[in-house]
Backbone as CSV, one residue per row, in Angstrom:
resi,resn,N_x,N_y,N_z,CA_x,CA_y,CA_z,C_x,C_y,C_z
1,UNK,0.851,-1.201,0.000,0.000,0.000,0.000,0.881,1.244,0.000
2,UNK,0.656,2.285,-0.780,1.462,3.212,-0.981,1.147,4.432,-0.089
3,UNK,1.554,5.402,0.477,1.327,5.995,1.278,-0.266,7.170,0.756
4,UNK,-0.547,7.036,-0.274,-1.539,8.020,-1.005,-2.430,6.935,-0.604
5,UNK,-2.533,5.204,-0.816,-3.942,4.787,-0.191,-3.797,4.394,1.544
6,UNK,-2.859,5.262,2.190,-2.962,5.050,3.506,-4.295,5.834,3.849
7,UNK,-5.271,5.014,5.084,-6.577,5.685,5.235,-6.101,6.794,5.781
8,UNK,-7.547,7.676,5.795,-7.821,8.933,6.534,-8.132,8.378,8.013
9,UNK,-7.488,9.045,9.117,-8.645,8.298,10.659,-9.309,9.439,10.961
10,UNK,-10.357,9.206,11.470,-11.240,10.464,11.776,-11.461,9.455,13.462
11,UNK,-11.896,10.083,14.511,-12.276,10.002,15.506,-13.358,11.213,15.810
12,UNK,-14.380,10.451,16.674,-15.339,11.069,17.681,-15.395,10.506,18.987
13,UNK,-16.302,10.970,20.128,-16.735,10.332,21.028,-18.012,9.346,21.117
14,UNK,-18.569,9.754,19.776,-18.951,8.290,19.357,-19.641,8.882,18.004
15,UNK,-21.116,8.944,17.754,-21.673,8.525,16.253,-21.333,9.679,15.560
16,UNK,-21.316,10.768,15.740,-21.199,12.300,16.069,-20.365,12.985,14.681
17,UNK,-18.841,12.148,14.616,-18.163,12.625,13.394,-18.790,11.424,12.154
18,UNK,-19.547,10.715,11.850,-20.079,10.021,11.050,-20.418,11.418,10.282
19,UNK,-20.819,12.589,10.888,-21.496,13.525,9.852,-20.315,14.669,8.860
20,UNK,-18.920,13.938,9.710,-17.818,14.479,9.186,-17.255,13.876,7.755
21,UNK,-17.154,12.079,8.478,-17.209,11.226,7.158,-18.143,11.214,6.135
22,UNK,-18.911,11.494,6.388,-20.253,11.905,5.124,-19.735,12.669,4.336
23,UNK,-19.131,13.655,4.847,-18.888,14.884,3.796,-17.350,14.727,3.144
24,UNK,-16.549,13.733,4.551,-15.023,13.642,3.343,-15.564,12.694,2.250
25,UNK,-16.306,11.581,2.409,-16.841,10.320,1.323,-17.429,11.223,0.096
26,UNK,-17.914,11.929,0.360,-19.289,13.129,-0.529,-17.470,13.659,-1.778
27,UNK,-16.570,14.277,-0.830,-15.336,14.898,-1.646,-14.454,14.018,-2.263
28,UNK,-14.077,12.964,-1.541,-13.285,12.368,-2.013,-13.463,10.850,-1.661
29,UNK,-14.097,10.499,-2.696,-15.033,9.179,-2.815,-13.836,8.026,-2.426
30,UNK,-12.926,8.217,-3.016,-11.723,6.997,-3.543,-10.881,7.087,-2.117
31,UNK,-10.947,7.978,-1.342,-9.999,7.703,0.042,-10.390,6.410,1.580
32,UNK,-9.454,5.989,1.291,-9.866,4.547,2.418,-9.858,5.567,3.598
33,UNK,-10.737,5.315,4.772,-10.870,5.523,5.443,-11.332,4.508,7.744
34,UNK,-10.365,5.334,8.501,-10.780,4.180,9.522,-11.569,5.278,10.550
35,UNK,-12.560,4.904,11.342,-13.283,5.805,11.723,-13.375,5.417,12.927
36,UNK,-12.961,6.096,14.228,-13.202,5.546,15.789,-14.124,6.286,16.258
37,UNK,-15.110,5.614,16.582,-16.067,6.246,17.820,-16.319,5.588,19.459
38,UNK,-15.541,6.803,20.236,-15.271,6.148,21.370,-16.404,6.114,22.268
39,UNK,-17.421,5.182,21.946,-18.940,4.676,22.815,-18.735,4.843,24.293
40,UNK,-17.611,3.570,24.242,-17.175,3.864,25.687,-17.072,5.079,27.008
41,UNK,-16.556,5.985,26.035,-16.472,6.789,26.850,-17.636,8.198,26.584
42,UNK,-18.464,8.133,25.708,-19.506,9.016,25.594,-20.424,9.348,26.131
43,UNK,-21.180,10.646,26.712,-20.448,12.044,26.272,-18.982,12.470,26.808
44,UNK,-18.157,12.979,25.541,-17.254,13.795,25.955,-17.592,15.120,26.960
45,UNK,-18.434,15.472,26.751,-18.973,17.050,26.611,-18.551,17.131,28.355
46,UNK,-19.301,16.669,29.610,-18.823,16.544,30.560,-17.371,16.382,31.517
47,UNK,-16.562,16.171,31.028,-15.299,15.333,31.416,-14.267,16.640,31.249
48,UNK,-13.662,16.052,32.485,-11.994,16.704,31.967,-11.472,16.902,31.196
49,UNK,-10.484,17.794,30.920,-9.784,18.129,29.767,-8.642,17.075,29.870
50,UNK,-8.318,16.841,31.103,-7.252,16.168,30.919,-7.194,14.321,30.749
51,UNK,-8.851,14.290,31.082,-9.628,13.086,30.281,-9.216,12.739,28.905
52,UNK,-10.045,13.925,28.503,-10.198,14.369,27.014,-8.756,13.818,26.043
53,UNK,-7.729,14.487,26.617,-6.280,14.600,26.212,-5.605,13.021,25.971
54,UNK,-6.192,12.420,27.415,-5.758,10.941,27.126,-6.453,9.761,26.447
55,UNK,-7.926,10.416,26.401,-8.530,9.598,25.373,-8.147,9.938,23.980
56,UNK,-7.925,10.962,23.142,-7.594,11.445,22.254,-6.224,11.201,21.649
57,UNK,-5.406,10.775,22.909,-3.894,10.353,22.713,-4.020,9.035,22.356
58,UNK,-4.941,7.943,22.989,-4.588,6.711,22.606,-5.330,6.507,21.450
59,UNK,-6.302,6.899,21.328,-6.966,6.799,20.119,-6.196,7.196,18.930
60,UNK,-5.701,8.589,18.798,-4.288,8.439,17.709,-3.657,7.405,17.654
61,UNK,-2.727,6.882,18.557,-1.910,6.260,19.182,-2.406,4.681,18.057
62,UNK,-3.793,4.381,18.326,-4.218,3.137,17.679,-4.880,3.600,15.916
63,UNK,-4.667,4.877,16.018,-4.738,5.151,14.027,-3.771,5.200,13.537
64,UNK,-2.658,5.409,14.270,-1.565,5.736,13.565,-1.404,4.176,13.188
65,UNK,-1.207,3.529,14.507,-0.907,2.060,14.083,-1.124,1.024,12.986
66,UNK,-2.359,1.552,12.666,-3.701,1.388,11.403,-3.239,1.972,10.174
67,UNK,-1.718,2.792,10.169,-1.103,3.473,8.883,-2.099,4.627,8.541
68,UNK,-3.213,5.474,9.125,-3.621,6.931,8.934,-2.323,8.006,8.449
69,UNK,-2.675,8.270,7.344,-1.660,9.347,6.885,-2.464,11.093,7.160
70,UNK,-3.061,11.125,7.953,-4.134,12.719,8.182,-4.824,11.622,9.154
71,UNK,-4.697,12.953,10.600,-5.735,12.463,10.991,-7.106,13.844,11.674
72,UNK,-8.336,13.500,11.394,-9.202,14.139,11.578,-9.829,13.874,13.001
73,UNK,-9.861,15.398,13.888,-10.411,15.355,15.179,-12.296,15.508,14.728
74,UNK,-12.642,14.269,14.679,-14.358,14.934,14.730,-14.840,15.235,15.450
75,UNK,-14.835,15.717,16.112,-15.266,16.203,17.651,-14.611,17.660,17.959
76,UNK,-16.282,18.305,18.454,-15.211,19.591,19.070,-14.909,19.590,20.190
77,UNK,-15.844,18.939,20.943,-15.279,18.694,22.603,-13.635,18.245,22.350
78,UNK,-13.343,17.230,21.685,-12.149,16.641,21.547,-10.845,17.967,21.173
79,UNK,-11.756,18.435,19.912,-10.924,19.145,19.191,-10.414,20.642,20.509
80,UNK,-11.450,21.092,21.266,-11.142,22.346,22.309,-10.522,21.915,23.428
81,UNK,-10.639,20.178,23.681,-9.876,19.980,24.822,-8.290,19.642,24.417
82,UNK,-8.008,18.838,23.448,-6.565,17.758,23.181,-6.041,18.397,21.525
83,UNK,-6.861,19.088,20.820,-6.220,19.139,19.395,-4.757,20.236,19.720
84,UNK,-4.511,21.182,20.314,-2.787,21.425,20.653,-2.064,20.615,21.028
85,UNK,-2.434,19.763,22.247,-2.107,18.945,22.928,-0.988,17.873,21.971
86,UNK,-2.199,17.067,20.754,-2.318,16.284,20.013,-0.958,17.006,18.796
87,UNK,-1.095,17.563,18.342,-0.378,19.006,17.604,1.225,18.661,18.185
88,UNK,1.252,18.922,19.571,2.392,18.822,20.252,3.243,17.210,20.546
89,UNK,2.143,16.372,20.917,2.749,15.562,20.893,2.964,14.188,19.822
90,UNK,2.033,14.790,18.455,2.349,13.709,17.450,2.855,15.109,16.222
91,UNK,4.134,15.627,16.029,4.500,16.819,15.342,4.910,16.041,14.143
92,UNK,4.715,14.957,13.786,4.926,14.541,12.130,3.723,13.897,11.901
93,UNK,2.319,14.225,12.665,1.329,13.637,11.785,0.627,14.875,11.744
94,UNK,-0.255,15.531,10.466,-1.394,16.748,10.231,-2.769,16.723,11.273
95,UNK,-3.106,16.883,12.075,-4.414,17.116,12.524,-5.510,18.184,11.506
96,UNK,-6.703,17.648,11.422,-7.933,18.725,11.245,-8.894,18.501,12.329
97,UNK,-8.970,19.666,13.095,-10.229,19.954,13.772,-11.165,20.740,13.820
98,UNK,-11.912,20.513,14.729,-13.417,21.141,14.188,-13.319,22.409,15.298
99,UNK,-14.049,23.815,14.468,-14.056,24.458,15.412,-15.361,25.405,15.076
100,UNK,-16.558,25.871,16.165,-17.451,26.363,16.004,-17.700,27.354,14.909
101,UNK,-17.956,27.408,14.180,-18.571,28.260,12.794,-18.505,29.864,13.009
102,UNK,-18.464,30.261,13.940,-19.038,31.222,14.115,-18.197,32.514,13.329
103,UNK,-17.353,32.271,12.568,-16.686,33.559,11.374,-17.413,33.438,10.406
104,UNK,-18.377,31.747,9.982,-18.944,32.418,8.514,-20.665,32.750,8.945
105,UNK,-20.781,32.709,10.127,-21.891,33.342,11.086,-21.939,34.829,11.024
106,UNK,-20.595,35.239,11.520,-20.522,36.679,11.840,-20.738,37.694,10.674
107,UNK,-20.315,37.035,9.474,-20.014,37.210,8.048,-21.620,37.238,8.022
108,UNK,-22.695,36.193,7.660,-23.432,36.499,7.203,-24.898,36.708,8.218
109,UNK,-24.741,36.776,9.276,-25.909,37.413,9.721,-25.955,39.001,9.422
110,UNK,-27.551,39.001,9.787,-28.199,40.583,9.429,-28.508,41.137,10.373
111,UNK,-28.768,40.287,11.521,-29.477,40.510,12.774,-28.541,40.971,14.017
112,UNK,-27.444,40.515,13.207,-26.116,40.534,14.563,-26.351,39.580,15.696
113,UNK,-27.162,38.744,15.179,-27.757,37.968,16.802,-27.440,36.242,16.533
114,UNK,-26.483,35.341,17.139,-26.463,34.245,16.380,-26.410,33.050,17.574
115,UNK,-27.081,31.812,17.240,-27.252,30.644,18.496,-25.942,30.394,18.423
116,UNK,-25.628,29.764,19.016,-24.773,28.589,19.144,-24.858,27.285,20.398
117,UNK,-24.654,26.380,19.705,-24.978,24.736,20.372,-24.140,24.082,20.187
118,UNK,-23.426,23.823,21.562,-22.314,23.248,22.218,-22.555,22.175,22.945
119,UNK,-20.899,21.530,23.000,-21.283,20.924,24.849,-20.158,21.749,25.670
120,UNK,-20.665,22.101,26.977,-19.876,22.880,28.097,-18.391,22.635,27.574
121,UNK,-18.008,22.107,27.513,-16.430,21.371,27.445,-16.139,22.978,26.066
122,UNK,-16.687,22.270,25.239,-16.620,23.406,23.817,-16.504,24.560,24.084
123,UNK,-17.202,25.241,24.864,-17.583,26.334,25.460,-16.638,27.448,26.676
124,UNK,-16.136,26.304,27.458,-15.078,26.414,28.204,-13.652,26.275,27.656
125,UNK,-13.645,25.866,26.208,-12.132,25.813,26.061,-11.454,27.181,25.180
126,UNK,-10.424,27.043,25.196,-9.793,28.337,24.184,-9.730,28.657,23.008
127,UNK,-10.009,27.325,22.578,-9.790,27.518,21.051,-11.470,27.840,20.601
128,UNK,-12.713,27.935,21.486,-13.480,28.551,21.579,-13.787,29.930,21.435
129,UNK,-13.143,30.220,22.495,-12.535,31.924,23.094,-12.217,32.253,22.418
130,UNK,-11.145,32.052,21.564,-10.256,32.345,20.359,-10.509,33.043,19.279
131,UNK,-12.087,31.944,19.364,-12.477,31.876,17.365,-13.652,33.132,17.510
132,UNK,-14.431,33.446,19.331,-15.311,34.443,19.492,-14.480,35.604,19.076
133,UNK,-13.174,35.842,19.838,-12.326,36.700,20.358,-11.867,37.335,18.561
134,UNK,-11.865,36.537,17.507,-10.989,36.966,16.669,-12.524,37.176,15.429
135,UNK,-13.594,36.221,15.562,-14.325,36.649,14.589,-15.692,37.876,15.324
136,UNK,-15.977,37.161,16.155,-17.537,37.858,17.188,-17.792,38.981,17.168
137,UNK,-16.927,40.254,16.791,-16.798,41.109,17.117,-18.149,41.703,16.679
138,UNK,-18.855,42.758,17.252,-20.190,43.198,16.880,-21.358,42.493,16.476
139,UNK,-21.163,40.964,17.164,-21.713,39.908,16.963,-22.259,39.648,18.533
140,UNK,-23.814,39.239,18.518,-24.458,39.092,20.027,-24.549,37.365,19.702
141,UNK,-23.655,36.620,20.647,-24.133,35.268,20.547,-24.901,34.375,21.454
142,UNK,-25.561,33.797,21.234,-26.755,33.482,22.368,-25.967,31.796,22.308
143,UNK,-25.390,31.266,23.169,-25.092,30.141,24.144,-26.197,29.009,24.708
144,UNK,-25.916,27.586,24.105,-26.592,26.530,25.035,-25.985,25.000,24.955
145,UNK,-26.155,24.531,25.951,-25.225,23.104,25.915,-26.244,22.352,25.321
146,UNK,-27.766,22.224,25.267,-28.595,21.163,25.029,-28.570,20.041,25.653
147,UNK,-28.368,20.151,27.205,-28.012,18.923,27.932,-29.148,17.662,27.577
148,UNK,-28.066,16.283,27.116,-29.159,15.250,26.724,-29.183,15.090,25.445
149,UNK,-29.133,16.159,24.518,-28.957,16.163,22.944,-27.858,14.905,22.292
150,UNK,-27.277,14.656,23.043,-26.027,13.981,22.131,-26.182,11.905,22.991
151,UNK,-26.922,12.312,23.689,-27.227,10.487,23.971,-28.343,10.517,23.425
152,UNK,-29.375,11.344,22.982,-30.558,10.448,21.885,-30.067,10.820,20.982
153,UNK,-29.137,11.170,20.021,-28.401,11.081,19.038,-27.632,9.833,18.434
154,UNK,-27.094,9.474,19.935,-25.985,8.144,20.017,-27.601,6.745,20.095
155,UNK,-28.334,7.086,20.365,-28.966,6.108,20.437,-30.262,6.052,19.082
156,UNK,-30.057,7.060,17.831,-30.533,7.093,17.015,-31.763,7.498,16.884
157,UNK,-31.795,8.512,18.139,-33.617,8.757,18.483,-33.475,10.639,17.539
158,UNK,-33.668,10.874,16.525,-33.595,12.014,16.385,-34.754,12.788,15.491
159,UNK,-35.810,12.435,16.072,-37.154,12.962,15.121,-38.363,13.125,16.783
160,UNK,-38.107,12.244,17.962,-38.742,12.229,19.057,-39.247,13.327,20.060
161,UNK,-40.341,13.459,20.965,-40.739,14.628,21.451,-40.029,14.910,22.461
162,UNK,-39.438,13.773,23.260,-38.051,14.402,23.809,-37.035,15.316,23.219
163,UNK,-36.685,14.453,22.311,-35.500,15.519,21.212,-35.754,16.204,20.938
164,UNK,-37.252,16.830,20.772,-37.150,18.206,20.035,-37.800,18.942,21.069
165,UNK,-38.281,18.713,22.082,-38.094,19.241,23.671,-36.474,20.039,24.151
166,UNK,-35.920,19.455,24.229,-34.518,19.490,24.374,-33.827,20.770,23.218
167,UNK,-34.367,20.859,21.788,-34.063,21.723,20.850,-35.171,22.591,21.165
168,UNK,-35.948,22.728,21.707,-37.108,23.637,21.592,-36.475,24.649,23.130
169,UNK,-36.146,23.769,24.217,-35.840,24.908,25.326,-34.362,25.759,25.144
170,UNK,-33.818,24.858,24.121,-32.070,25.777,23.531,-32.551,27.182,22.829
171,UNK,-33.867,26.881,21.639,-34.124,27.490,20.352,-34.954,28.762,20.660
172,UNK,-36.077,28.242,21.506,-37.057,28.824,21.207,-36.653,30.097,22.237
173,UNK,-35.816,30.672,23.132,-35.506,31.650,23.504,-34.416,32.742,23.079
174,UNK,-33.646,31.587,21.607,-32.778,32.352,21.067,-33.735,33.175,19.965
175,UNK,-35.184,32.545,19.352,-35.414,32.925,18.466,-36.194,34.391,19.002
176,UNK,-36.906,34.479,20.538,-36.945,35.682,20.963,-36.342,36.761,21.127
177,UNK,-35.219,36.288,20.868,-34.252,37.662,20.511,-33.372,37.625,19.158
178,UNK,-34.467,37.032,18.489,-34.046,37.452,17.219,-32.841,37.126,16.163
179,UNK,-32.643,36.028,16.773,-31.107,35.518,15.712,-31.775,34.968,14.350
180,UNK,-30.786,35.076,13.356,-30.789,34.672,12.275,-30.224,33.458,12.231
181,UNK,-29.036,32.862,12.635,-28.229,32.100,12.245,-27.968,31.435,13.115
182,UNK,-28.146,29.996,13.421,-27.742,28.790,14.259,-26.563,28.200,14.061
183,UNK,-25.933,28.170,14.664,-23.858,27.636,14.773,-24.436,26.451,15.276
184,UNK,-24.254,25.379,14.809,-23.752,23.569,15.294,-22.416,23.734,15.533
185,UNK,-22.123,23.269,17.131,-20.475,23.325,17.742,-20.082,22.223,18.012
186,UNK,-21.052,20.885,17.609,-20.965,19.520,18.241,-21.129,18.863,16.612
187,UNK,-19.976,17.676,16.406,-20.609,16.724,14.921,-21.724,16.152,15.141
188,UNK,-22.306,15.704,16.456,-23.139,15.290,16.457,-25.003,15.795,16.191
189,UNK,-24.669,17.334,16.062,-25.704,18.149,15.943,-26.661,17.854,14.479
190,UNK,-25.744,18.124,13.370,-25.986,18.138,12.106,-27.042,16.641,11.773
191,UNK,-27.048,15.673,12.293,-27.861,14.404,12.394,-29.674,15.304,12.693
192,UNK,-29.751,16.361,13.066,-30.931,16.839,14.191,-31.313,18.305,13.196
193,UNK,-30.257,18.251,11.920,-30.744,19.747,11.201,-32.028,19.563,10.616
194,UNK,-32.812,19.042,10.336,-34.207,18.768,9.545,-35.358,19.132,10.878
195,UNK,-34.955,18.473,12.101,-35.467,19.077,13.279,-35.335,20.268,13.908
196,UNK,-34.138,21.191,13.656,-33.615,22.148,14.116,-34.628,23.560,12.934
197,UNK,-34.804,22.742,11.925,-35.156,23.806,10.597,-36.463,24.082,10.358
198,UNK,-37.064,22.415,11.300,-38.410,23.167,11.348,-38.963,23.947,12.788
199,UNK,-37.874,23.893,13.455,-38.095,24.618,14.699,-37.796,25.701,14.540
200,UNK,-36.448,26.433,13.872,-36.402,27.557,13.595,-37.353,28.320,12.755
201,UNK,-37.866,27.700,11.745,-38.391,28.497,10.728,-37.202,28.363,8.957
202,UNK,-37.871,28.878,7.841,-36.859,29.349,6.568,-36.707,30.097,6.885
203,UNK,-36.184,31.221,7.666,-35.663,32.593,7.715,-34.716,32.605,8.528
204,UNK,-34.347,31.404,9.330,-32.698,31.183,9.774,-32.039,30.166,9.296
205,UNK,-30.546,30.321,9.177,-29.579,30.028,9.000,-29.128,29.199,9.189
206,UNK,-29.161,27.312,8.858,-28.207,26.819,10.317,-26.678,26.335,9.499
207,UNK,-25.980,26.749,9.958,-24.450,26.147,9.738,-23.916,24.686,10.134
208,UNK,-23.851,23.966,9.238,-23.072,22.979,9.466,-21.407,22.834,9.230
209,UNK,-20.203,22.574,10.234,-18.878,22.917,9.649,-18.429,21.766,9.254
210,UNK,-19.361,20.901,9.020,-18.471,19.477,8.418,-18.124,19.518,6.874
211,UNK,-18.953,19.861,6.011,-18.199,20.661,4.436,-17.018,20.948,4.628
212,UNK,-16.399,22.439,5.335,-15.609,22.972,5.312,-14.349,22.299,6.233
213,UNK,-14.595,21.296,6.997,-13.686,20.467,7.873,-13.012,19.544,6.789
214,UNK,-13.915,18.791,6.169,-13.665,17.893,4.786,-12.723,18.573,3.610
215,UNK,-12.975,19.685,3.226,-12.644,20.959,2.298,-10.909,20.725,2.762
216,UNK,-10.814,20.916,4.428,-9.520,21.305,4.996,-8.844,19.854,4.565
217,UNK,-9.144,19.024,5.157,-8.575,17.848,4.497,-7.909,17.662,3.440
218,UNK,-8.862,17.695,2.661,-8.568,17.736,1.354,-7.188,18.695,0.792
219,UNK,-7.439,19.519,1.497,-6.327,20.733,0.981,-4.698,20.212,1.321
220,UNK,-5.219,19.638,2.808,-3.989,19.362,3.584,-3.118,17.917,2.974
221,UNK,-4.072,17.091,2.184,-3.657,15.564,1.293,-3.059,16.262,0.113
222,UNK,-3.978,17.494,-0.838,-3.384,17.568,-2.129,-1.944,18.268,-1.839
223,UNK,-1.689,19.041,-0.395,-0.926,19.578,-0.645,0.601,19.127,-0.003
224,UNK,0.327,17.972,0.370,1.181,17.131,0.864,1.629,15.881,-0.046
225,UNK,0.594,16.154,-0.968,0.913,14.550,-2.302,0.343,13.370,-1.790
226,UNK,-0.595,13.499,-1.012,-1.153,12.412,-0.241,-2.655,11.857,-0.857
227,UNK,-3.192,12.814,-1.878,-4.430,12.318,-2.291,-4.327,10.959,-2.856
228,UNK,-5.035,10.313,-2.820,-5.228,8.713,-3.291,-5.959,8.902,-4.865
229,UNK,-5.313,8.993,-5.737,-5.567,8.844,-7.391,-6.033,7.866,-7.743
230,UNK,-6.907,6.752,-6.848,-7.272,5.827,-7.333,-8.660,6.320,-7.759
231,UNK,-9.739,5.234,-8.807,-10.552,5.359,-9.017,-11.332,4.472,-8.467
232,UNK,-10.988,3.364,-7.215,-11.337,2.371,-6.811,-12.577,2.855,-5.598
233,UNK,-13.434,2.139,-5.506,-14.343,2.345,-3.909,-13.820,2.706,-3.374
234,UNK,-13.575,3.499,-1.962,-12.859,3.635,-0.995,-13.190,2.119,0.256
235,UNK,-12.354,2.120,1.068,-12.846,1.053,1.765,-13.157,1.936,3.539
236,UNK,-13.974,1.977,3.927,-14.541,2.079,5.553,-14.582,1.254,6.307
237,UNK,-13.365,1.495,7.176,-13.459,0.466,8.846,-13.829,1.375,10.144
238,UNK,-15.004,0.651,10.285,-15.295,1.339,11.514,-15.359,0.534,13.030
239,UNK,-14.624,1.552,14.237,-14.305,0.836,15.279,-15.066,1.698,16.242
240,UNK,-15.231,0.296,17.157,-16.052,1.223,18.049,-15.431,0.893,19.982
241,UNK,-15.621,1.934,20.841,-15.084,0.889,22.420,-16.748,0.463,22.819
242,UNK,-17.260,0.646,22.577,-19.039,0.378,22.999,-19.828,-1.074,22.528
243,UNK,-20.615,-0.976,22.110,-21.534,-1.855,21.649,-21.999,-1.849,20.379
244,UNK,-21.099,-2.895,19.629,-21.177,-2.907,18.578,-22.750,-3.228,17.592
245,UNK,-23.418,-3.439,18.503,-24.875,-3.788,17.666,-25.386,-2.553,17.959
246,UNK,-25.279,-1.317,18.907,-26.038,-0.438,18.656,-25.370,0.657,17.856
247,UNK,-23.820,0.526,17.705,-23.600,1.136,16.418,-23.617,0.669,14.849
248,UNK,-24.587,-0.425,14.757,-24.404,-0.393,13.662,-26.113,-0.237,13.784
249,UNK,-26.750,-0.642,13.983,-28.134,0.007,14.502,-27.842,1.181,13.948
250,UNK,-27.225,2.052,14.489,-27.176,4.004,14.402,-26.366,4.365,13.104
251,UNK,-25.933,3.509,12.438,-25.094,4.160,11.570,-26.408,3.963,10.200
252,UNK,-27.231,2.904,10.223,-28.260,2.553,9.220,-29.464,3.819,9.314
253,UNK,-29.484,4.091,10.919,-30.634,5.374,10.791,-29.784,6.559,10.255
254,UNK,-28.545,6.926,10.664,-28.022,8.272,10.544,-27.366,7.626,9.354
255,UNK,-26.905,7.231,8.162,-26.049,7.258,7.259,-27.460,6.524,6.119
256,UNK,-27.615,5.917,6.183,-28.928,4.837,5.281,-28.036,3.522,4.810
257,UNK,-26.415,3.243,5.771,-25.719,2.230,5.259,-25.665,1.436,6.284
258,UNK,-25.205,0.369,5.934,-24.536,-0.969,6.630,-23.508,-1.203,6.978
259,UNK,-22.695,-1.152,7.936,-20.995,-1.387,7.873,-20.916,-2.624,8.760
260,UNK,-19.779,-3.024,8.385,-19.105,-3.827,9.544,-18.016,-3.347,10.756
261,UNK,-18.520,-3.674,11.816,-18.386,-2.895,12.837,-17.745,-3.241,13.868
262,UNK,-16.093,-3.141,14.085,-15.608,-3.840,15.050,-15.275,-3.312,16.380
263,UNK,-15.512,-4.375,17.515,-15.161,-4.177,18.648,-13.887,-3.593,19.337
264,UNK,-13.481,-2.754,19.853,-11.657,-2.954,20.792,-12.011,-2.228,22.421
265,UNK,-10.932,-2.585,23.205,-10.868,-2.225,23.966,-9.664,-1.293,24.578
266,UNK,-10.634,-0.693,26.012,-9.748,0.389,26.568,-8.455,-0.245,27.306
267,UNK,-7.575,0.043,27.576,-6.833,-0.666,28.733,-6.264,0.753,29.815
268,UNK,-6.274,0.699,30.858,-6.292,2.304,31.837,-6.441,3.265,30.729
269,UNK,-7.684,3.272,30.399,-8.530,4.432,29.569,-7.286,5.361,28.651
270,UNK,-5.742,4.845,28.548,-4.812,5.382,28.094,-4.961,4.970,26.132
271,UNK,-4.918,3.477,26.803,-4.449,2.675,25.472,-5.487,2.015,24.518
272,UNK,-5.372,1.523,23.390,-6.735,0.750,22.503,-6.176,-0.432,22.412
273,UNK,-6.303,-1.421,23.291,-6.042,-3.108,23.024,-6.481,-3.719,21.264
């Protein structure tokens, strides 16, 4: 295998960056790809950073092993807690991570008024701060974790009166003050946009950053000589630390496919057996 069909690894905390792989598969059909979703330990959104850091370490740790030539943080919890971290301590492999939308928000609202839907973790980290601090400016952003949003997600419930309970007490007070434009800060959100769109209304906005996460990829393979020139299928391995029958359960509601779906384990929550 030549280093151009070495896979892409993408990681989440569990079903969440599936909406990431959608969109690299959508760009670049022909790239093999290995995809970890860490069940086990889901939600990120709660947990330490310094959790975060060591789940994120071994999980590299077991893509690299897997020959990943790019690897993709799907997760922003992941990406605001460990992507420097990650940066620092693997400095000959590329990271892409995800980071809240909110510059092509700021750009195109009218209202100056824009949601955003996180988990706490996202919210609390810097590379958060950062992206307010450098795009936000004259921008009013209205803040919510959606506590609960991301386990009926993981469990494929995303059309239910719970779930849209849960989007209705985030939404329906941002839309009283008037925002245009909804920021998704979680991969796992974008699974819930058909619900989110009829809660908002056609006259807002919602941003999804998994396009433009995929986009980065891409840029970062052609410009490294790493794109895969094949014209062949790509091939998808997907791993999971959880329960493998309810991710493949969730990948048939949220994707409309079938995969084969393998098991691994944690060993002191460091390593991937």
């Amino acid at each position: 295998m030549t280093n151009q069909e070495h896979p892409i690894g993408v990681f989440d905390s569990g079903v969440g960056g599936l909406s990431v792989l959608r969109e690299i598969c959508k760009l670049m059909p022909a790239e093999n790809i290995i995809y970890f979703g860490d069940q086990g330990h889901v939600p990120y959104g709660p947990r330490s950073m310094e959790q975060i850091q060591n789940f994120s370490e071994g999980i590299t740790k077991f893509l690299l092993r897997l020959d990943s030539k790019i690897i993709v943080v799907a997760c922003n919890t992941a990406s605001a807690a460990a992507l420097k971290y990650l940066r620092e301590t693997f400095p000959n492999i590329q990271f892409v991570g995800m980071e809240p939308a909110v510059k092509p928000a700021a750009e195109k609202t009218q209202t100056g008024r824009v949601g955003v839907l996180a988990t706490p973790a996202t919210f609390q980290g810097a590379l958060y701060a950062s992206v307010v601090e450098r795009f936000g400016a004259g921008v009013e952003l209205f803040q919510h974790t959606c506590p609960g949003l991301v386990t009926q997600i993981e469990a494929g419930d995303l059309e239910s009166p719970k779930t849209r309970a849960i989007l209705e007490e985030a939404l329906l007070p941002m839309l009283e003050k008037n925002i245009d434009t909804v920021v998704l800060g979680c991969t796992h959100y974008p699974f819930v946009i058909p619900l989110i769109e009829r809660i908002v209304g056609e006259n807002v906005r919602v941003i999804d950053p998994a396009p433009s996460v995929a986009k980065q990829a891409k840029r970062l393979l052609e410009a490294g000589g790493m794109l895969n020139p094949s014209t062949a299928q790509s091939n998808i391995q997907i791993f999971t630390s959880g329960d493998v029958k309810i991710v493949e359960s969730v990948l048939t509601k949220l994707l409309n496919e079938t995969a084969d779906v393998k098991s691994v384990t944690w060993k002191n929550d460091r390593e991937i057996q």
